[in-house]
N, C-alpha and C positions, 0 to 999 in steps of 0.2 A: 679392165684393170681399175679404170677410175670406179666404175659401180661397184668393184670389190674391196675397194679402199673407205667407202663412201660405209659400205656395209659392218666391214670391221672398225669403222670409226662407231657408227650407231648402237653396234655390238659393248664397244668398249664404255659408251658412255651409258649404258643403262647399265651394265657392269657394275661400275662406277656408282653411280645414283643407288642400285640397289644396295651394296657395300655401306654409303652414306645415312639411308635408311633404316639397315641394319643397328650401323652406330647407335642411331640418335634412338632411337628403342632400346639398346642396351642401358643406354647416359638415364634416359630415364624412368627405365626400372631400376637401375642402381640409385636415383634419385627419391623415385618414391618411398623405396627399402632404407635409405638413410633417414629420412622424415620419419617413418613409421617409427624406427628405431630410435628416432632420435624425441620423438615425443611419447612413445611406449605404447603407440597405437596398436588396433588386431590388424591382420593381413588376410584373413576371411570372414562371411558371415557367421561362421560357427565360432568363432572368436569375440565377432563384432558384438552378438548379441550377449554370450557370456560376457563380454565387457564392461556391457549397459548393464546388466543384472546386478556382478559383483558390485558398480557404481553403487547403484539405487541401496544395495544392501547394508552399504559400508557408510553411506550419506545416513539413512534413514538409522539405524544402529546407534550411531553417534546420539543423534536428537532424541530419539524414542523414549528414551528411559526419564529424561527431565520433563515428556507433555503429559499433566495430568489429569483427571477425570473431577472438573467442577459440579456439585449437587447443592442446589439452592431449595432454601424457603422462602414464601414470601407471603405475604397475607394479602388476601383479593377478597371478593365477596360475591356471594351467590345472589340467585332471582331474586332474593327478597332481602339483601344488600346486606346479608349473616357473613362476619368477617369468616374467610374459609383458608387453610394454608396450600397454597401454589406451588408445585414443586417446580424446577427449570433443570437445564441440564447444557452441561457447556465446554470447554477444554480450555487448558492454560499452558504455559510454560515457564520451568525454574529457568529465570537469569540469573539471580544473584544468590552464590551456596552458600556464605556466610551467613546473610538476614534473613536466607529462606521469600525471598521475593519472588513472585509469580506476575506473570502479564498475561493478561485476555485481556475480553472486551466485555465494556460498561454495560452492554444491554444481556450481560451473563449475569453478573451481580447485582441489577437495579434493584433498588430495593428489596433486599436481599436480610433476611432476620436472621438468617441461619447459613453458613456456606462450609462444606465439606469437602477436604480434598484427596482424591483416590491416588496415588503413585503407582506407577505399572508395579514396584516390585509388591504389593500388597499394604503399604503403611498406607494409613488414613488419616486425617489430620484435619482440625478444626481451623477453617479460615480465617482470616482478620483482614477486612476493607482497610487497605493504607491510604489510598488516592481513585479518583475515578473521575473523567471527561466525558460527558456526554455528545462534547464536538468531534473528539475525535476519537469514540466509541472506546477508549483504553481504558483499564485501569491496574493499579496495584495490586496484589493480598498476598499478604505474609502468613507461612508457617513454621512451623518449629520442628527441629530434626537435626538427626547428625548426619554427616557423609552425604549430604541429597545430591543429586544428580544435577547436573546443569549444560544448558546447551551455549555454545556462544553463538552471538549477535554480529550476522554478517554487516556489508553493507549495498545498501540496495540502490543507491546510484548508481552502481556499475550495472546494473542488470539492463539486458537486452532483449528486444522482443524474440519469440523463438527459443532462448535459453530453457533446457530441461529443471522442473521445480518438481517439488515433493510436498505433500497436504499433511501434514500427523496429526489426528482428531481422536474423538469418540462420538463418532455421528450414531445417531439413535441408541448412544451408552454402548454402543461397541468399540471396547476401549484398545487406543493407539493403535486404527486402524492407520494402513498407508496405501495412498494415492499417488498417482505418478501423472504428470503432464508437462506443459511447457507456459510457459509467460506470454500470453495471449497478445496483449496489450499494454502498454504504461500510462496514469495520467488520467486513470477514468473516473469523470463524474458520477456518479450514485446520488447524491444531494447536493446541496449549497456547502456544506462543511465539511464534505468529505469530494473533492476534487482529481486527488492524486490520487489514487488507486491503481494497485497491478489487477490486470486481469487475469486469470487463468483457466486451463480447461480440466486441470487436474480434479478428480470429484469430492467437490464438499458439500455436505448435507447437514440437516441442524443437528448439534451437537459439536460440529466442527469449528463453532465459532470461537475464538481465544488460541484456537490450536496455529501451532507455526505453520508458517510454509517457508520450508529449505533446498537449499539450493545442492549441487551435486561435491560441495565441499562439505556438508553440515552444519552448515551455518545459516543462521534464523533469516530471510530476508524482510520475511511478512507477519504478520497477524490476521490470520482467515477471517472474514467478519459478517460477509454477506454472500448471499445467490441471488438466482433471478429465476424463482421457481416456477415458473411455465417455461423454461429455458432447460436447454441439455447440455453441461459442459460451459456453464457461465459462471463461475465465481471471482471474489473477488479478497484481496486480502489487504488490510493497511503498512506501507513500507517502511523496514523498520528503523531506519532512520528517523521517519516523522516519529515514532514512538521513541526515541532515543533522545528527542527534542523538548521532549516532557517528563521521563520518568523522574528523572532528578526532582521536580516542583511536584510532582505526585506525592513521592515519599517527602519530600519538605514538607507543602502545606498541605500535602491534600487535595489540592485542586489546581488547577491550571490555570495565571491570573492572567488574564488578556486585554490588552484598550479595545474601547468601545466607540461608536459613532451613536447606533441606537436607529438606526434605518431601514427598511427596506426599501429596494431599488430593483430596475429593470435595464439589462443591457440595452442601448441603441442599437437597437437594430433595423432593415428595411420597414418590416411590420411595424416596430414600436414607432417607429419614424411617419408614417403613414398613420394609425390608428391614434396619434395625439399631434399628429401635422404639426412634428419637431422641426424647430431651424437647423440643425444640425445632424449627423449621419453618425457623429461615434461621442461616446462617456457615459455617464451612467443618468438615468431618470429614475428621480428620488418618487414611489409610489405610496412612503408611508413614513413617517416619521413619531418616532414612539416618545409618546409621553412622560414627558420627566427626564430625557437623555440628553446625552454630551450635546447632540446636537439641536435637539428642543432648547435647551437651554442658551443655544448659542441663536438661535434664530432660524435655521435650516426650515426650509417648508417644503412640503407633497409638493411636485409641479415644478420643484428646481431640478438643475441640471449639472450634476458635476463635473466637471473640465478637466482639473487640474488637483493634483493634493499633493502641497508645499512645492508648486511650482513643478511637478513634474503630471505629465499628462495621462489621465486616468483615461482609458479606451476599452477596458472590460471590469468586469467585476474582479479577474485576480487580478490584474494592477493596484486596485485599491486594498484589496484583503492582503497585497504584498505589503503594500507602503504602511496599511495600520499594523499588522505585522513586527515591523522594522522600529516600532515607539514602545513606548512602557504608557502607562496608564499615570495621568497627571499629564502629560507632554502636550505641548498646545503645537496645534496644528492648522494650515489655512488653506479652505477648501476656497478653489475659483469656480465660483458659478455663474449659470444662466439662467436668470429670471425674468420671465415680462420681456425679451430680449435684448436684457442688460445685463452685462458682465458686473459681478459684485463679488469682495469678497470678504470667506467669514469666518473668525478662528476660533475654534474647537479647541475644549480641553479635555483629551478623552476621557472616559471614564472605567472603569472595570466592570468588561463584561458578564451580565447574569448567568450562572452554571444552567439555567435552564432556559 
């Protein structure tokens, strides 16, 4: 009796349990079908994938029609230094439909005699150089037209790594080709002036420089600008916020006016630390100081050591690129150095840095 009690008790409780199980499998498949529904997700792969498709269709649709096809001249010179005309080839984007304002990048238009701009619907149209940085490869050019197409200007703060992006180009004059990838990276170096950078694996080739890169709303985040051409799936574009930080002073003066120090400098680091058998482990080691500048003029020498600027503590090179940054040109500023092993310090009036 007791082993038959013992029996229908274990009976009853896997009963039970399995009942339990059953539930919690119904609760969340009714869970995942509310989410699904409730964000307008697919519920299969043959969904899933039509849903990325129409995405990319409906993203790239939006942008397509405002990225146009840049054709430059330029005059260069052959073997025996006969001025000869240079053609280039590059992509841009309408942001602004009233003025007819276009963005790329400055190394599409450098010196540039002549600049032509293709519109996917057929108009063509004679370029005009409004503004151009060579720090931070942008520049303006305005056309003339009616009704022109225009994309808007996301913002690229919110971007994450992993997020799906879109390339719109004309790489090798194959005009408003589209690419598909994801946001590789944020934050990447390429040079001294261009630090921030997204990275992507979406494919851009030359021609694809000035062209946007959008996100899965249709909205600009980037400006394509560079590869890494012994690389597969390496590109990079400027975010457009940092180009949102300038266009205004583009189209104002034409140029982008910046304070100046007038230095070059080398992170602290172990090596530099060792290889000039520094007293100290972090700020920056000034390696050249350029003739005639804010800080020639104030004293600064090869062989110092910058600490501090206005009192807050310089540990890399974008500390200081932040802090000059943060002034206008005229602002006097006071850099704490180490010279000879003595703390000195010495105030700077910056000056307006050279476009080139």
């Amino acid at each position: 009796m007791n082993n038959g009690r013992i029996k229908l008790k274990r009976g009853s409780y896997l009963f039970a349990g399995a009942l339990i199980l059953i539930a919690a499998v119904f609760i969340i498949n009714l869970s995942i079908n509310a989410s699904q529904k409730a964000q307008n997700l697919p519920e299969n792969q043959e969904e899933a994938v039509s849903f990325l498709q129409n995405t990319i269709i409906e993203a790239s649709s939006k942008v397509a029609p405002a990225v146009v096809n840049i054709t430059t001249v330029r005059i260069g010179a052959d073997f025996f230094f006969n001025p000869v005309p240079q053609r280039g080839l590059g992509s841009g984007v309408i942001f602004d439909k009233k003025n007819g304002y276009i963005l790329t990048n400055e190394h599409v238009i450098h010196q540039a005699k002549e600049i032509k701009v293709l519109l996917p619907d057929g108009r063509e149209s004679e370029g005009k150089l409004i503004g151009s940085d060579p720090t931070m490869d942008l520049a303006v050019v305005k056309i003339k037209g009616e009704n022109l197409p225009v994309a808007n200007l996301g913002d690229s703060d919110q971007l994450k790594v992993g997020e799906f992006c879109i390339a719109i180009g004309n790489p090798f004059g194959l005009q408003n080709t589209v690419t598909f990838g994801i946001v590789s990276a944020l934050n990447r170096p390429i040079r001294p002036d261009l630090e921030d950078l997204i990275q992507t694996d979406a494919a851009i080739n030359p021609g694809n420089s000035g062209g946007p890169l959008i996100n899965f709303k249709g909205e600009v985040i980037g400006i394509n600008t560079a590869i890494i051409p012994y690389a597969q799936g390496i590109g990079f574009a400027i975010p457009i916020n940092t180009a949102k930080e300038i266009i205004d002073e583009l189209i104002k003066y034409g140029k982008v006016i910046r304070p100046w120090l007038g230095i070059s400098y080398l992170p602290i680091t172990p090596q530099v630390v060792s290889r000039f058998n520094l007293p100290v482990k972090s700020g920056l080691y000034v390696a050249l100081v350029i003739s005639g500048s804010p800080a020639d003029k104030a004293g600064l020498q090869a062989k110092d050591i910058i600490r501090k600027f206005d009192g807050q503590e310089v540990k890399t090179s974008r500390d200081l690129k932040a802090f000059i940054s943060q002034k206008k040109v005229g602002d006097e500023v006071s850099l704490t150095i180490l010279r000879n092993k003595e703390t000195k310090i010495i105030r700077v009036t910056l000056g307006e840095r050279p476009s080139e």
